[in-house]
KOLMARTOR-263159 format. One record per residue (C-alpha): x, y, z. Coordinates in steps of 0.1 Angstrom, whole numbers, plus 2048, in hexadecimal, padded with zeros to 3 digits. Each point is the difference from the previous one (the first is absolute). Example, Ala and Ser with C-alpha at 12.3 -4.5 7.8 and 13.67 -1.06 7.14 Angstrom:
87B7D384E
80E8227F9
REM end
This chain:
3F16205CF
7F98037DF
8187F27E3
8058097DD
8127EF7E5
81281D7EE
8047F17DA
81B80D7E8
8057F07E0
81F8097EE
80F7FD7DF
82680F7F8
7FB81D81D
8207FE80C
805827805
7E2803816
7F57DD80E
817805820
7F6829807
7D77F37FE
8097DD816
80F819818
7E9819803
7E77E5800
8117F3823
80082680F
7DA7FA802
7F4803824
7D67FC803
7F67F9824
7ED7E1802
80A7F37DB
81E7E97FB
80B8027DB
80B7DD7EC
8168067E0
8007EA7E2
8168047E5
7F77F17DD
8208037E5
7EF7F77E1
8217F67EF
81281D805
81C8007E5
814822814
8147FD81F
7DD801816
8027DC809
82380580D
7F681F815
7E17EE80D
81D7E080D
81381E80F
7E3810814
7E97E080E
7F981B81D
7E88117E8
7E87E77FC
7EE7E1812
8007E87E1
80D8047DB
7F07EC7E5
8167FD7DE
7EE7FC7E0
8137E67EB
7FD8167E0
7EE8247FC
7DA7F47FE
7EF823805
7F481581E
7DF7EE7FD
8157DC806
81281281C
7E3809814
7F47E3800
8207F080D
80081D81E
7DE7F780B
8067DA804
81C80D819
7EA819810
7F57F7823
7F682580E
7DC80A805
80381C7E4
80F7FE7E2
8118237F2
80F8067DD
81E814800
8178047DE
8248007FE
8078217EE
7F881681D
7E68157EF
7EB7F381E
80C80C824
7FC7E581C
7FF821819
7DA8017F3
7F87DC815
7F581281F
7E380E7EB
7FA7DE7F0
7FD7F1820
7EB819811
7E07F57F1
80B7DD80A
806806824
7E181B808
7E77F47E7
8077DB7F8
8048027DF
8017E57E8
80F8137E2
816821800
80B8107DF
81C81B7FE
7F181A7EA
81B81A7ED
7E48187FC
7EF80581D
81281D810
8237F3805
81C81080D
8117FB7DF
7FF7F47E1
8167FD7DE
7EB8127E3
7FE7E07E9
7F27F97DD
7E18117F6
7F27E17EE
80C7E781B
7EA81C817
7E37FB7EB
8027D87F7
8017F8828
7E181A804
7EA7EE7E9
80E7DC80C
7F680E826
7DF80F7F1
7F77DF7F2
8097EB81E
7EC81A816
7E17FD7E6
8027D5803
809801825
7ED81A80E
82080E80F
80F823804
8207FB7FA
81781D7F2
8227EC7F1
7FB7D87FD
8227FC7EC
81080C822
8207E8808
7F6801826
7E07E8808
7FF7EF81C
7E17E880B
7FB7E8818
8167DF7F1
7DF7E6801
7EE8177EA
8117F27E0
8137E07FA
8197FD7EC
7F97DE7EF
7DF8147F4
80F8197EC
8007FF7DE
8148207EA
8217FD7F9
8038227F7
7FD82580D
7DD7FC802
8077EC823
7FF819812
7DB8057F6
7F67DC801
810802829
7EB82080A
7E37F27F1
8037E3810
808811825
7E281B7FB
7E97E37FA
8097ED81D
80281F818
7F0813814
81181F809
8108117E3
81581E807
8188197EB
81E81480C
81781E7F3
8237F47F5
81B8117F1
80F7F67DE
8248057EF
7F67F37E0
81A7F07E7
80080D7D9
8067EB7E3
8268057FE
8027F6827
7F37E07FC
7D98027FC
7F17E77F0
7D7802805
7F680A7D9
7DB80D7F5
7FA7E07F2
8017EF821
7DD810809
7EC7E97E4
8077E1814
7F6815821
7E68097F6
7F37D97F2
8097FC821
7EA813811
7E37F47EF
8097DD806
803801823
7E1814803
7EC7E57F3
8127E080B
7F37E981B
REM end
């Protein structure tokens, strides 16, 4: 049996943090036991009082004293995290947790060591998004590819998932968006089977509560490069 810690930081979701914790627990992969750990990075909405209502949803809850960042959060979840896998999934339920099957398959048939959920690889569905957000996460996944020798089609993907010994948490260093690069990087260079997967995407705009911002790619993109040439 294989398990998974399912990570879902949160901050002020309370109109979606039960629907995605549910649909989370409707998950059925034969041979794969799922683990869910809630971070609440200081939530100032009624989320904390629907997470106290619903302790079915989740195997462990960790409560940030005072909003400290998704970065901060993650870190908290993977202290907690005692599955084999670790998989990213976000609160807003642009992600679907019906797309684990394929995440796992690569796991179970292929050992992999790293899966990534790619939005553009022929999914069954997908939001049409930003053009510029489009083209900032083609050249961020173009310059990891170039550095890593990888053939990846969408890095900034919410839904990686790698084996949990492959990256430590007291090792990371970004206290920004560009952890999310500084974790891959990390799990690619420690693999040894890499694989990508179609999943859908139901994409958020601006005035639904996206946050992610052009800017964000300069400090991706420093990260890049500094993992590529770090020890």
């Amino acid at each position: 049996m294989v398990t998974v810690t399912v990570l879902v930081p949160v901050y002020n979701e309370e109109t979606t943090i039960v629907e995605i914790l549910e649909r989370i627990r409707a998950q059925r992969v034969e041979g794969v036991t799922f683990e869910v750990v809630v971070v609440d990075d200081g939530s100032s909405d009624r989320t904390p009082d629907l997470l106290a209502d619903h302790p079915e949803l989740y195997a462990r809850w960790v409560r940030m004293p005072v909003n400290s960042g998704k970065s901060a959060a993650v870190r908290a979840g993977l202290r907690e995290a005692t599955g084999d896998f670790v998989l990213f999934q976000d609160a807003d339920l642009e992600y679907d947790p019906a797309d684990y099957v394929k995440l796992m398959r690569p796991v179970l048939q292929f050992d992999a060591d790293v899966v990534m959920g790619s939005r553009v690889t022929a999914p069954e569905y997908t939001r049409v998004y930003y053009f510029w957000h489009f083209v900032g996460n083609r050249m961020i996944t173009l310059m990891f590819n170039v550095f890593f020798n990888m053939t990846f089609t969408d890095i900034y993907s919410c839904y990686l998932m790698y084996r949990r010994d492959l990256v430590h948490p007291e090792d990371l260093r970004s206290d920004g968006w560009d952890q999310h690069a500084e974790i891959l990087a990390r799990a690619v260079k420690a693999a040894d089977v890499v694989y990508e997967v179609p999943v859908s995407y139901h994409g958020r705009s601006y005035a639904e509560g996206k946050k992610i911002k052009a800017v964000h790619a300069l400090s991706v993109f420093w990260m890049i490069f500094r993992q590529r040439f770090s020890g």
